[in-house]
N, CA, C and O atoms as a CHARMM CRD file, in Angstrom:
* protein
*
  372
    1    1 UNK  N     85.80500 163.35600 109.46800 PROA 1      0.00000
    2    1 UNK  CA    86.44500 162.62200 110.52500 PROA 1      0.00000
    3    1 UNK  C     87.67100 163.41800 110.97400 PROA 1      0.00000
    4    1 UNK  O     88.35700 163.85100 110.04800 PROA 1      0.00000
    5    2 UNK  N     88.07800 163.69300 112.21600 PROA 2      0.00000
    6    2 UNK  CA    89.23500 164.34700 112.81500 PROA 2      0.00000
    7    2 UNK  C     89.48600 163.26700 113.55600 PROA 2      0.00000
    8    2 UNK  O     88.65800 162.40600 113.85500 PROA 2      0.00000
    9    3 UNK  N     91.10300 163.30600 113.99000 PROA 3      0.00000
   10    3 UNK  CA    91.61200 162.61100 115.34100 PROA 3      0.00000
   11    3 UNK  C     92.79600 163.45300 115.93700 PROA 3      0.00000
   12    3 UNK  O     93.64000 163.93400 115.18100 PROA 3      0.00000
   13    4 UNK  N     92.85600 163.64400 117.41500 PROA 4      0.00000
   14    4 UNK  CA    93.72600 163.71600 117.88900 PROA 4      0.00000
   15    4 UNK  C     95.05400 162.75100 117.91000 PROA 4      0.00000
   16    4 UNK  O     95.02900 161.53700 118.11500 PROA 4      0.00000
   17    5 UNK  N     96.32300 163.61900 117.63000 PROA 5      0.00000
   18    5 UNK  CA    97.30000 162.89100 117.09300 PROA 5      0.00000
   19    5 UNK  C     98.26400 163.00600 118.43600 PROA 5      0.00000
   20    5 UNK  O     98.17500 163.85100 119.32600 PROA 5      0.00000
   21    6 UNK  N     99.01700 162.13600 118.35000 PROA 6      0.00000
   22    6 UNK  CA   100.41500 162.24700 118.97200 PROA 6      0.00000
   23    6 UNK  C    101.34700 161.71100 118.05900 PROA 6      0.00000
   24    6 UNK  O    101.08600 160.58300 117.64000 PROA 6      0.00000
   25    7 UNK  N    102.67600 162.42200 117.53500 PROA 7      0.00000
   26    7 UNK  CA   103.48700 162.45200 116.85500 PROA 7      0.00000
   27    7 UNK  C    104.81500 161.82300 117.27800 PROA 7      0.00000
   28    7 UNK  O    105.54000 162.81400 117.35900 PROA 7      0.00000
   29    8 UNK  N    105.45800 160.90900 117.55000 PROA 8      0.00000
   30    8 UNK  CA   107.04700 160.50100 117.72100 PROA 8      0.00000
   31    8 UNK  C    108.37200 160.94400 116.85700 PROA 8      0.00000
   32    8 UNK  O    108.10800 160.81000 115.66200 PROA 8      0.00000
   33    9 UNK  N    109.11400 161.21200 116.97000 PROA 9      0.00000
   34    9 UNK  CA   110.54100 161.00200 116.32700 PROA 9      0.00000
   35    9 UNK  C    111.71000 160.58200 117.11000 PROA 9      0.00000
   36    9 UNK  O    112.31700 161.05200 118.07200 PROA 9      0.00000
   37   10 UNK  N    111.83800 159.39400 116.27100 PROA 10     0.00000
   38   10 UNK  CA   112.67300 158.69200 116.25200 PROA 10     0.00000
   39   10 UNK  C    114.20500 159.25200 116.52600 PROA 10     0.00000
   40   10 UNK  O    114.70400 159.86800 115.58500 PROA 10     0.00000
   41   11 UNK  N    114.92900 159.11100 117.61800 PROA 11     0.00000
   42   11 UNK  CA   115.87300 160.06500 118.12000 PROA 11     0.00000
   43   11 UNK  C    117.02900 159.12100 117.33100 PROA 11     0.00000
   44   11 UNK  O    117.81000 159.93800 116.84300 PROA 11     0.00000
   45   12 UNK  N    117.41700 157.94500 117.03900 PROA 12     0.00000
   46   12 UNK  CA   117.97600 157.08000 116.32100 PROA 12     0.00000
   47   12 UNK  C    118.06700 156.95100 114.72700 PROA 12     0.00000
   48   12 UNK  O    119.03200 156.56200 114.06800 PROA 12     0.00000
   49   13 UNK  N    117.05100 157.29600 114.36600 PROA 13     0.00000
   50   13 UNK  CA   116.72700 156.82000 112.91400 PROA 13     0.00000
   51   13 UNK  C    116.13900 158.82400 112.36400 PROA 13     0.00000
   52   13 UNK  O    115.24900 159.55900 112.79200 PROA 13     0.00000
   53   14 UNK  N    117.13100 158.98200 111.35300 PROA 14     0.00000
   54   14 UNK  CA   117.10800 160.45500 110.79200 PROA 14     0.00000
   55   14 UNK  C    115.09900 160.44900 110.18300 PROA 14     0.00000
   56   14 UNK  O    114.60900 159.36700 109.86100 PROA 14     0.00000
   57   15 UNK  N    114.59200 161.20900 110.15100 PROA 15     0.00000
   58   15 UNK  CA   113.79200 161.46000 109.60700 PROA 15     0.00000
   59   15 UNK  C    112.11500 160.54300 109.64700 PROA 15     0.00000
   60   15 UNK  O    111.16900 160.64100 108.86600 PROA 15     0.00000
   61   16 UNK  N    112.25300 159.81300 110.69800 PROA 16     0.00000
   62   16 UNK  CA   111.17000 158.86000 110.94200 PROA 16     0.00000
   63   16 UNK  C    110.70700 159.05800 112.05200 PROA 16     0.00000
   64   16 UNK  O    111.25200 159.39900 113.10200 PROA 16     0.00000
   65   17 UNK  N    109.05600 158.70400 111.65000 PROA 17     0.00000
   66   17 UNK  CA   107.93500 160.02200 112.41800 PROA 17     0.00000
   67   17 UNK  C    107.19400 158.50400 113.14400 PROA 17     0.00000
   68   17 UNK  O    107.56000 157.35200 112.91300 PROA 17     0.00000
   69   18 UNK  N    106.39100 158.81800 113.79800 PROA 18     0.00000
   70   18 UNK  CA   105.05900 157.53600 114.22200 PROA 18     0.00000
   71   18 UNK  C    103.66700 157.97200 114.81100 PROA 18     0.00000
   72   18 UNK  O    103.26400 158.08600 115.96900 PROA 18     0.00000
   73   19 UNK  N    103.14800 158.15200 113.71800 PROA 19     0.00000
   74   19 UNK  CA   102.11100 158.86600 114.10800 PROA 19     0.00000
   75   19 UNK  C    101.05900 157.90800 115.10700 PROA 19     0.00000
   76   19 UNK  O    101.02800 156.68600 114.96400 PROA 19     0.00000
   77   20 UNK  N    100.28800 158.55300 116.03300 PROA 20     0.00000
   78   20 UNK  CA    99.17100 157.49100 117.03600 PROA 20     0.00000
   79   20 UNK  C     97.97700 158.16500 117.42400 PROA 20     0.00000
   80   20 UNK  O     97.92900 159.39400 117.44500 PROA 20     0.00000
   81   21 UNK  N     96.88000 157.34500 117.77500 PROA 21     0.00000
   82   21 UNK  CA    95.97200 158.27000 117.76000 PROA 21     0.00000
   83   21 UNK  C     96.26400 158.79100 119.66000 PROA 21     0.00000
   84   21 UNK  O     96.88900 157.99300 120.35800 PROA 21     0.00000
   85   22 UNK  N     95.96200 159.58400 120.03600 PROA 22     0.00000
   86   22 UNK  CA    96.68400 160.08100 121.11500 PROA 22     0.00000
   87   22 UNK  C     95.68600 158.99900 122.10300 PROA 22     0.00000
   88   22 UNK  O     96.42300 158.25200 122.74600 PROA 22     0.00000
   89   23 UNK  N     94.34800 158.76600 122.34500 PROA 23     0.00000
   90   23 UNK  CA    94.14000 158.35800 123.30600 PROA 23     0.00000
   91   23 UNK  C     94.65800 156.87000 123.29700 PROA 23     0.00000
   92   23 UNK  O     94.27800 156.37000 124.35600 PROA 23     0.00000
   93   24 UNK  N     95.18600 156.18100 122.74100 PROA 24     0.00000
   94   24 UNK  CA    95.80100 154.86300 122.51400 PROA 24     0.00000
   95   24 UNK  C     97.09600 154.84400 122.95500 PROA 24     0.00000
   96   24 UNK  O     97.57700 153.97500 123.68100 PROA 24     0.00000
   97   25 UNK  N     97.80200 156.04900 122.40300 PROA 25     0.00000
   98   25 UNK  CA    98.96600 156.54800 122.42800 PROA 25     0.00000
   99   25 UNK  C    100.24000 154.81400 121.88300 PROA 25     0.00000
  100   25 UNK  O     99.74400 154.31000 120.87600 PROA 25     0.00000
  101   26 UNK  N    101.28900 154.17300 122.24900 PROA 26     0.00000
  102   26 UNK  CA   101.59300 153.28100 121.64200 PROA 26     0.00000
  103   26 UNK  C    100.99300 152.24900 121.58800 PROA 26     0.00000
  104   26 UNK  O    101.37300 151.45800 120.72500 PROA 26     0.00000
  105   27 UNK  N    100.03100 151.91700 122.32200 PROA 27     0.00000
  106   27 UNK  CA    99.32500 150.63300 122.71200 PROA 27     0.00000
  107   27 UNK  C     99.37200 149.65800 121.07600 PROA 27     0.00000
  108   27 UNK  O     99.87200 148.53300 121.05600 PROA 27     0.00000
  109   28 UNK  N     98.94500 150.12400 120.16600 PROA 28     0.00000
  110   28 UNK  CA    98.51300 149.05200 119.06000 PROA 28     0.00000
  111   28 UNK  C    100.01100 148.88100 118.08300 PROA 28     0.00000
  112   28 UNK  O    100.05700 148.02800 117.19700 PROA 28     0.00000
  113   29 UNK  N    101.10200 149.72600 118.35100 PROA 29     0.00000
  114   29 UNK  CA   102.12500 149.59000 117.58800 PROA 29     0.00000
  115   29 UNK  C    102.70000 148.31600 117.88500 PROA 29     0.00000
  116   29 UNK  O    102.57600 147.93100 119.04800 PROA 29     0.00000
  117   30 UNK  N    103.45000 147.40200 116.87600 PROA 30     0.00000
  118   30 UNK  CA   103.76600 146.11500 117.27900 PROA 30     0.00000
  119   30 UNK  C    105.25900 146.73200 117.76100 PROA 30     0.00000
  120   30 UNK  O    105.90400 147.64000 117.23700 PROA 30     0.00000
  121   31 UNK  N    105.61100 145.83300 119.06700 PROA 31     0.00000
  122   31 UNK  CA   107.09900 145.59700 119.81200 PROA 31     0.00000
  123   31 UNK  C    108.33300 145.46700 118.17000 PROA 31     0.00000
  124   31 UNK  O    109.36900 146.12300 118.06000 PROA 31     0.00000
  125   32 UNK  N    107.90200 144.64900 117.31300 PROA 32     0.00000
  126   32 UNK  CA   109.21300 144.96500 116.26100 PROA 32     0.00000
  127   32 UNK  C    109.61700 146.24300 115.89500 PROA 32     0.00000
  128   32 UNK  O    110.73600 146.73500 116.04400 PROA 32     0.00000
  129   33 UNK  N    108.36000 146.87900 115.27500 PROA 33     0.00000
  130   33 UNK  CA   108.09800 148.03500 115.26600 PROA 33     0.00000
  131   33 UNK  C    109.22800 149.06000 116.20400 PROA 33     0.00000
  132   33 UNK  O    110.32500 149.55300 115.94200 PROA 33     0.00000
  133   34 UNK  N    108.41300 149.07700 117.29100 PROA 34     0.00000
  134   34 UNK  CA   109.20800 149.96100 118.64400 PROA 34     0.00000
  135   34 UNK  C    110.44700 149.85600 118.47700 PROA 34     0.00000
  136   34 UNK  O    110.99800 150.90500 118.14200 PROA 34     0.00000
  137   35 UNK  N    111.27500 148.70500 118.62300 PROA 35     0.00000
  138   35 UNK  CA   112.28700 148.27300 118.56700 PROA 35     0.00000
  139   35 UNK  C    113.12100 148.74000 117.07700 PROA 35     0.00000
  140   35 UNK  O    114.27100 149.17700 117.10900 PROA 35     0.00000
  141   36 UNK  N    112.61400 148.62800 116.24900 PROA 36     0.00000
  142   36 UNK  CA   113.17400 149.46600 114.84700 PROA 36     0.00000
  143   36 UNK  C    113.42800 150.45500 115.10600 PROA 36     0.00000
  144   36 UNK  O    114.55200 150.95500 115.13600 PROA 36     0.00000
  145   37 UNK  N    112.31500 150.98200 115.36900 PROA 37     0.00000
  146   37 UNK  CA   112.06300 152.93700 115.46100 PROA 37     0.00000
  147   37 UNK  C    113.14100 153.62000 116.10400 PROA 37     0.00000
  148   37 UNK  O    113.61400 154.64800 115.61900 PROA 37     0.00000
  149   38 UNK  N    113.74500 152.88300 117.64700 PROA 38     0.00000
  150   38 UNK  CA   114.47100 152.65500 118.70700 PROA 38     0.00000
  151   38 UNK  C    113.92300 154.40000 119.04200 PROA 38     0.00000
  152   38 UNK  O    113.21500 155.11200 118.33000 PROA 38     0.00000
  153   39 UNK  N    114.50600 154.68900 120.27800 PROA 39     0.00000
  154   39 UNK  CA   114.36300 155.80800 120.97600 PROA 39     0.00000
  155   39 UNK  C    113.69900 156.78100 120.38700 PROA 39     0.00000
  156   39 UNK  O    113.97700 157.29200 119.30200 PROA 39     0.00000
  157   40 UNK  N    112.52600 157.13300 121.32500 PROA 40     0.00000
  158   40 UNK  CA   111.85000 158.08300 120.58300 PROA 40     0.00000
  159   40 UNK  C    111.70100 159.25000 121.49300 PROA 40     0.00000
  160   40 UNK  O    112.29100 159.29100 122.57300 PROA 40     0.00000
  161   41 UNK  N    110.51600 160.68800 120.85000 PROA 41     0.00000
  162   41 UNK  CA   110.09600 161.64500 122.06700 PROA 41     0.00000
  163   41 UNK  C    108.51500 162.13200 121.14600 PROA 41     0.00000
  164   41 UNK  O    107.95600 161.82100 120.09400 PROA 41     0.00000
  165   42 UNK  N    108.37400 162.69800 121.85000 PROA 42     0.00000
  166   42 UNK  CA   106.92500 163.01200 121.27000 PROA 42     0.00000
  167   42 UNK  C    107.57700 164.50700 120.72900 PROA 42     0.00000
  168   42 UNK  O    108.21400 165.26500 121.46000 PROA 42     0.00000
  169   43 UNK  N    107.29900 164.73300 119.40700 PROA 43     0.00000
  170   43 UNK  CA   107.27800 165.56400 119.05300 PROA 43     0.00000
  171   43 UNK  C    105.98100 166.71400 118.86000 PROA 43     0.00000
  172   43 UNK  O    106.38900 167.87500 118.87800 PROA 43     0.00000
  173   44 UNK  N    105.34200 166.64700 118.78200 PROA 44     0.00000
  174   44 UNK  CA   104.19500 166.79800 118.69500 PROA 44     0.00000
  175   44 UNK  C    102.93400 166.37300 119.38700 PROA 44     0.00000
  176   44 UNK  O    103.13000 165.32100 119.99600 PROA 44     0.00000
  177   45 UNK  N    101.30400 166.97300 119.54600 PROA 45     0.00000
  178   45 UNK  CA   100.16400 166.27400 119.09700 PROA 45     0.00000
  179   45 UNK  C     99.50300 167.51900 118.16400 PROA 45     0.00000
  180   45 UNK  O     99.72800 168.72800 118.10200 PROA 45     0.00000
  181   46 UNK  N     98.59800 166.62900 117.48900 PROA 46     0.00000
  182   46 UNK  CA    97.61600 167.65900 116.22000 PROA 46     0.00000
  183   46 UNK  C     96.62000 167.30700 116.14400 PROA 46     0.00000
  184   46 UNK  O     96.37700 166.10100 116.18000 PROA 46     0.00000
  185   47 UNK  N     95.63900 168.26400 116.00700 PROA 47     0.00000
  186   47 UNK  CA    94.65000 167.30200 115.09500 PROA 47     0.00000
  187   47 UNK  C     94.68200 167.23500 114.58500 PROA 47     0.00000
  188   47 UNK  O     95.25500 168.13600 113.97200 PROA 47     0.00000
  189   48 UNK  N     94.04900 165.83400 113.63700 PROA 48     0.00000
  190   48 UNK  CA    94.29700 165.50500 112.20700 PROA 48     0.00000
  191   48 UNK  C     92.78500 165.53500 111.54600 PROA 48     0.00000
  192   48 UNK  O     91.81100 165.04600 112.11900 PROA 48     0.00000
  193   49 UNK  N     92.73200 166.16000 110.29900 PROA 49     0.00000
  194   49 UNK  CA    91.37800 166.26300 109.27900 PROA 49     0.00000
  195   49 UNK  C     91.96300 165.82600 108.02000 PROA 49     0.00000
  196   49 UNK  O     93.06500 165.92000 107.48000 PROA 49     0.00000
  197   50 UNK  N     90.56400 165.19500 107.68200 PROA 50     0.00000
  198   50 UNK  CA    91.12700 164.56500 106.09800 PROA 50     0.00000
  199   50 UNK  C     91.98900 165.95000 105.06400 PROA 50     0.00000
  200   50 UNK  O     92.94900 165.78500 104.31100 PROA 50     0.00000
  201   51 UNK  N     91.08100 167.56800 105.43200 PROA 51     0.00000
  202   51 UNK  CA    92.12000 167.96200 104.69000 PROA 51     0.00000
  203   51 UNK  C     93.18100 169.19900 105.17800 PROA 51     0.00000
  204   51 UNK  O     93.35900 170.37600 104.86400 PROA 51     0.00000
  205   52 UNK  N     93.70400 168.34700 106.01500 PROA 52     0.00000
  206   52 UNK  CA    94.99000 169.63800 106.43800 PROA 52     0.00000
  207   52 UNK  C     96.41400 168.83400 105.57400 PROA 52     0.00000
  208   52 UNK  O     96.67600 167.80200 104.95600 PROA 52     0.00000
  209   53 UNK  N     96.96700 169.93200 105.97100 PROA 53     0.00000
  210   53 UNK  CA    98.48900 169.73900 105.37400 PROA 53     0.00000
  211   53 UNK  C     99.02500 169.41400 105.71200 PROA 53     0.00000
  212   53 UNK  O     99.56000 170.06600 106.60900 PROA 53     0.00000
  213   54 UNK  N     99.61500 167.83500 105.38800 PROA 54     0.00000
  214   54 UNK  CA   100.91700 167.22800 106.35600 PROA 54     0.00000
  215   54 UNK  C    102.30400 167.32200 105.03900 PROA 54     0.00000
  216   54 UNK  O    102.11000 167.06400 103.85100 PROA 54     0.00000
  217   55 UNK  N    103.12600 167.58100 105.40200 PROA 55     0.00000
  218   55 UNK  CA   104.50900 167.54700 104.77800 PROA 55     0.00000
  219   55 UNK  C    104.89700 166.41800 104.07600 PROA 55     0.00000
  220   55 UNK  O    105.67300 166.82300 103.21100 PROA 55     0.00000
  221   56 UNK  N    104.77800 165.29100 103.99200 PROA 56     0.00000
  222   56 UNK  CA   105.40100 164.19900 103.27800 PROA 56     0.00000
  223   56 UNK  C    103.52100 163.09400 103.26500 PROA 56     0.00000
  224   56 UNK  O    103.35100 162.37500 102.28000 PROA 56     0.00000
  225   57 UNK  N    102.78200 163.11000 103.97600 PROA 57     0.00000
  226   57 UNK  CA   102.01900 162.05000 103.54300 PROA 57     0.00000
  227   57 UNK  C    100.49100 163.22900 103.34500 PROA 57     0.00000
  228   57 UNK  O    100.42500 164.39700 103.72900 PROA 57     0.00000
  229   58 UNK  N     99.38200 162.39000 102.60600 PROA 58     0.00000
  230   58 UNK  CA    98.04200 162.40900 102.47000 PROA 58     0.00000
  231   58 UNK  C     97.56200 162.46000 104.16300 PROA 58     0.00000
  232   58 UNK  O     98.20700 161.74400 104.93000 PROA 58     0.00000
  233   59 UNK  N     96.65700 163.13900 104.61600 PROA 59     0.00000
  234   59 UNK  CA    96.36900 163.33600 105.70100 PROA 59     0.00000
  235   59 UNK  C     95.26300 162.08400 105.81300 PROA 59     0.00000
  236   59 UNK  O     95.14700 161.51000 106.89600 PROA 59     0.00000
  237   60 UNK  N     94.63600 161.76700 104.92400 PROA 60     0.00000
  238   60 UNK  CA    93.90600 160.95800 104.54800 PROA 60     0.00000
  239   60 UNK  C     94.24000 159.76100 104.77200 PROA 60     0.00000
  240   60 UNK  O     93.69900 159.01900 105.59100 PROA 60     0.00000
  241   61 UNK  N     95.41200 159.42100 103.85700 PROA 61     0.00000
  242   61 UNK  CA    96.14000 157.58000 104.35200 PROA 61     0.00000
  243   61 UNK  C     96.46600 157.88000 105.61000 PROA 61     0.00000
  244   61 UNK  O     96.12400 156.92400 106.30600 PROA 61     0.00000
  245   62 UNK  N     97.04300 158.87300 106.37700 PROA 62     0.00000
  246   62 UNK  CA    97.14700 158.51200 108.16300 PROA 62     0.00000
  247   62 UNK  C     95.76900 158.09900 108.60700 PROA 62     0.00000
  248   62 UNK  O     95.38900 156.99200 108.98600 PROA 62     0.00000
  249   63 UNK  N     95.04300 159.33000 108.46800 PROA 63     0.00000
  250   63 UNK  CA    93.65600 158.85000 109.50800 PROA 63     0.00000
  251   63 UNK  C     93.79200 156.89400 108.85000 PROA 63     0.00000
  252   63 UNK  O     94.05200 155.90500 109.53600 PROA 63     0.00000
  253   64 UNK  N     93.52800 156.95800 107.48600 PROA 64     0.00000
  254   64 UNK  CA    92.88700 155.46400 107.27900 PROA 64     0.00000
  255   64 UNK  C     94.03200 154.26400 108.00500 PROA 64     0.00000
  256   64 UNK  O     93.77500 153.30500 108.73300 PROA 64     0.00000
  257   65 UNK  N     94.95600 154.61000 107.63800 PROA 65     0.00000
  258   65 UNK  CA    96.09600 153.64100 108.65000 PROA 65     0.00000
  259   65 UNK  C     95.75000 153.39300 110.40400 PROA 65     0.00000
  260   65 UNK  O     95.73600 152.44000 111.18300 PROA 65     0.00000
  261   66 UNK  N     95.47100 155.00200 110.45700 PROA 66     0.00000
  262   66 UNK  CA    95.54200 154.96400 112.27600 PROA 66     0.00000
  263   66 UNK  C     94.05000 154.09100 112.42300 PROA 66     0.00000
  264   66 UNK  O     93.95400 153.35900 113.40800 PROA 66     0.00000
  265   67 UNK  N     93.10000 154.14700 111.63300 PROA 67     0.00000
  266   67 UNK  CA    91.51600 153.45100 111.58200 PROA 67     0.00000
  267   67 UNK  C     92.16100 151.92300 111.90100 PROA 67     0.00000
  268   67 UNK  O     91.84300 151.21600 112.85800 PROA 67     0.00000
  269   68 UNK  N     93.20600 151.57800 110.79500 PROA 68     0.00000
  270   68 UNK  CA    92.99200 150.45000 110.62700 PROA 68     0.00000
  271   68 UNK  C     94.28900 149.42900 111.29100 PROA 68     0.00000
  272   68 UNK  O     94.24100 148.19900 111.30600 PROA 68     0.00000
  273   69 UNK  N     95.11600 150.03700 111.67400 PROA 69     0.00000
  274   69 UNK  CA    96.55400 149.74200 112.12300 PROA 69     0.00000
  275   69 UNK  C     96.70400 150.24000 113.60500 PROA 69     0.00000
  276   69 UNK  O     97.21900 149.53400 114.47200 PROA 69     0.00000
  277   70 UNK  N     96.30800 151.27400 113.79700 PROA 70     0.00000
  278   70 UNK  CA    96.52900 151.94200 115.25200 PROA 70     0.00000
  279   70 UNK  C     97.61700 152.77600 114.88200 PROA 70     0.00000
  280   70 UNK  O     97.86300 153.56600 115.79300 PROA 70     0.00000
  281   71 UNK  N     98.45900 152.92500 113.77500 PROA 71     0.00000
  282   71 UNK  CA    99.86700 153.97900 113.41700 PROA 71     0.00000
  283   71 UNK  C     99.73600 154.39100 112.27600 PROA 71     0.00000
  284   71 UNK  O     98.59600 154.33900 111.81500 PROA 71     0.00000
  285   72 UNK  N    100.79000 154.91800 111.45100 PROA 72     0.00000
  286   72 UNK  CA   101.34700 154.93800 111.01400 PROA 72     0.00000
  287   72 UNK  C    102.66700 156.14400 110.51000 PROA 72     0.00000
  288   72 UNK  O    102.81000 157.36300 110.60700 PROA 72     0.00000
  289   73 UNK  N    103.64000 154.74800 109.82300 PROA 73     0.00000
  290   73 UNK  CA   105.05800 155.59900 110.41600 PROA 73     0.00000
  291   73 UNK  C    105.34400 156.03300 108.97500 PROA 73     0.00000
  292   73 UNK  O    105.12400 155.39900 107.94300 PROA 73     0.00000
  293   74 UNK  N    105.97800 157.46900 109.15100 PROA 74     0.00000
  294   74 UNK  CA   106.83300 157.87600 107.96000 PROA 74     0.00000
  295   74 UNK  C    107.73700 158.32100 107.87800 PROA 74     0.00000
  296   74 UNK  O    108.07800 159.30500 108.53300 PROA 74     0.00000
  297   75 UNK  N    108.55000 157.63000 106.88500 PROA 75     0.00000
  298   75 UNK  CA   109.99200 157.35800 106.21200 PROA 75     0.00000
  299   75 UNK  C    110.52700 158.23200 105.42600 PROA 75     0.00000
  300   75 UNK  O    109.83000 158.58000 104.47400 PROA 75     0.00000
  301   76 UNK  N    111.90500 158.85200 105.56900 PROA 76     0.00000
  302   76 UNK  CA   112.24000 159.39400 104.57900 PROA 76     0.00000
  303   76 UNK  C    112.07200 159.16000 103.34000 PROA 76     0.00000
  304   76 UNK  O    111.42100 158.13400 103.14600 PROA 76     0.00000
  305   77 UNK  N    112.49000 159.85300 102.16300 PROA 77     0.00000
  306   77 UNK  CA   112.15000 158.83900 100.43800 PROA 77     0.00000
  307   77 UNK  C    113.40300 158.48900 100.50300 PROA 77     0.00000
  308   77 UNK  O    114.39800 158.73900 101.18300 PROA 77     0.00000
  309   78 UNK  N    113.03800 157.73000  99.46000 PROA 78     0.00000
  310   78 UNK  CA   114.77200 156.97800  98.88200 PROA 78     0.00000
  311   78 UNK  C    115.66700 157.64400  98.57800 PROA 78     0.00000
  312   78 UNK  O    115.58900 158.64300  97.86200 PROA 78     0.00000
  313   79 UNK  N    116.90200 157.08000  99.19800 PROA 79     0.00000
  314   79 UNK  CA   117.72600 158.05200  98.13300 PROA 79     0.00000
  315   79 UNK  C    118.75300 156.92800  97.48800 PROA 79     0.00000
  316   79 UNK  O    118.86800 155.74500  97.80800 PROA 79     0.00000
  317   80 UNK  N    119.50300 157.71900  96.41900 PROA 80     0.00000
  318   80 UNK  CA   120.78400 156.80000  95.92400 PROA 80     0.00000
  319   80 UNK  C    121.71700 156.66400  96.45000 PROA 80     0.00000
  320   80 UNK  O    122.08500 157.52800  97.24600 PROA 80     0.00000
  321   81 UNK  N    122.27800 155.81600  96.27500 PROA 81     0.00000
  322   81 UNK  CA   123.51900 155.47200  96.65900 PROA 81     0.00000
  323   81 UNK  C    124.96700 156.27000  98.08400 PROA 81     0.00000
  324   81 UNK  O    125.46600 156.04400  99.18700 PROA 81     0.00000
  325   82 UNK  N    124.98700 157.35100  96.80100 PROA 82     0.00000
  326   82 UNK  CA   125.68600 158.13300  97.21600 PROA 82     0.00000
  327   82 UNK  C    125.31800 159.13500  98.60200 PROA 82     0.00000
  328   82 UNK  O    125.90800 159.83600  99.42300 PROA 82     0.00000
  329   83 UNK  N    124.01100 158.71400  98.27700 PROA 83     0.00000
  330   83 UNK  CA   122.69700 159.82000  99.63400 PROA 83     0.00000
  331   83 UNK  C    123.26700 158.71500 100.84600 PROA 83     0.00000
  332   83 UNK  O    123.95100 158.76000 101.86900 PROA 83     0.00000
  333   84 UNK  N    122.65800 157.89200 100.17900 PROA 84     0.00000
  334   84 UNK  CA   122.95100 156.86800 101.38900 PROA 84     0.00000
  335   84 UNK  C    124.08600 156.87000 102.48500 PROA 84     0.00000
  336   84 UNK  O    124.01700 157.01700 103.70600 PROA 84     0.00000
  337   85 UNK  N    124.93600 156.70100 101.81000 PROA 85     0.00000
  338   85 UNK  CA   126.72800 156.50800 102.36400 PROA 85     0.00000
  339   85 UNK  C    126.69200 158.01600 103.21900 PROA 85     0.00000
  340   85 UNK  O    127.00200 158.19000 104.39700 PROA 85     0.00000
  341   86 UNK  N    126.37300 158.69400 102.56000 PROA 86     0.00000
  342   86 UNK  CA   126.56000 160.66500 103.26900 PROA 86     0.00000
  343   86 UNK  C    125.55600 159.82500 104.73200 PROA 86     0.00000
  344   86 UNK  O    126.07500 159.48600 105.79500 PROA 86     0.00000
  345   87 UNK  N    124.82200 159.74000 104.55600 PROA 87     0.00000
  346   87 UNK  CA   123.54300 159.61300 105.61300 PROA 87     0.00000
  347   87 UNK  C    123.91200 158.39700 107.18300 PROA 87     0.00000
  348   87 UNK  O    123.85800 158.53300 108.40600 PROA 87     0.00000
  349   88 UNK  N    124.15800 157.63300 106.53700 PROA 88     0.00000
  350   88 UNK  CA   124.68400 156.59500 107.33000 PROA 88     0.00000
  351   88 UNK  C    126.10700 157.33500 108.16400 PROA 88     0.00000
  352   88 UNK  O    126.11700 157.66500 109.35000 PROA 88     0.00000
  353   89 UNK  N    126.95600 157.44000 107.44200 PROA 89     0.00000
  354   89 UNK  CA   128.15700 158.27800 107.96600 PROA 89     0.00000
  355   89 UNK  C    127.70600 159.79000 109.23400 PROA 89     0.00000
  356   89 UNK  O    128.24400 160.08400 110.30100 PROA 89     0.00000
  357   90 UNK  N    126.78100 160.30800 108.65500 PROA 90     0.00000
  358   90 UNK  CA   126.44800 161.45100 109.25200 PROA 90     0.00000
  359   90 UNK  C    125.45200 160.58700 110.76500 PROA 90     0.00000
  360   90 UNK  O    125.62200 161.22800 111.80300 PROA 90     0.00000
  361   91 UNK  N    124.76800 159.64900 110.90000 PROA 91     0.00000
  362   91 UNK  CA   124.31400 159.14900 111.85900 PROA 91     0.00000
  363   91 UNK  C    125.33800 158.84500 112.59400 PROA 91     0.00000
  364   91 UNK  O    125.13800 159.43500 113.65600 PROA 91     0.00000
  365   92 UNK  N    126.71200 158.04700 112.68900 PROA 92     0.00000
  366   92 UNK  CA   127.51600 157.63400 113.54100 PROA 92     0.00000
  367   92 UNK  C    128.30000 159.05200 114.30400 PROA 92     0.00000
  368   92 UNK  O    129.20600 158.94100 115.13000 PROA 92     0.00000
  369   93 UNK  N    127.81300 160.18000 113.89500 PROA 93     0.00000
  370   93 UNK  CA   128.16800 161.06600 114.85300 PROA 93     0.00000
  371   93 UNK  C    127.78400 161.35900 115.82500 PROA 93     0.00000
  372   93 UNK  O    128.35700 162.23100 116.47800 PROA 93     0.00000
């Protein structure tokens, strides 16, 4: 299975992606959603195969998300505390 992708980032929120299948493009993402994400741009489109290399997720759980959700978005990992406070601070610039 392949899909053509279109990629978002989130111009608001550090490090958060939204992946779509391109001919849908946002149509199936829910409005809360959008509104979280806030301002976006297309960074990208790709194709996607169960086995290429994506940087932070399984190429695999996207396709199955985008099958079954119409998206899906990815998040930086957690960090502690101290990540946090740096991060937040560094956004209000």
């Amino acid at each position: 299975m392949k899909e053509l992708c279109s990629i978002y980032k989130s111009l608001t929120r550090s490090d958060y992606y939204l992946f779509v299948k391109q001919h849908e493009d946002l149509s199936r993402v829910p409005d809360s959603l959008l509104e979280h994400f806030g301002r976006h741009q297309l960074a990208m489109t790709l194709t996607l195969t169960p086995d290429r290399q994506l940087a932070s997720a399984s190429a695999s759980e996207v396709l199955e998300a985008l099958n079954e959700k119409g998206y899906y978005l990815q998040m930086p990992p957690p960090q502690d505390a101290y990540m946090r406070d740096v991060r937040a601070k560094n956004e209000k610039l």
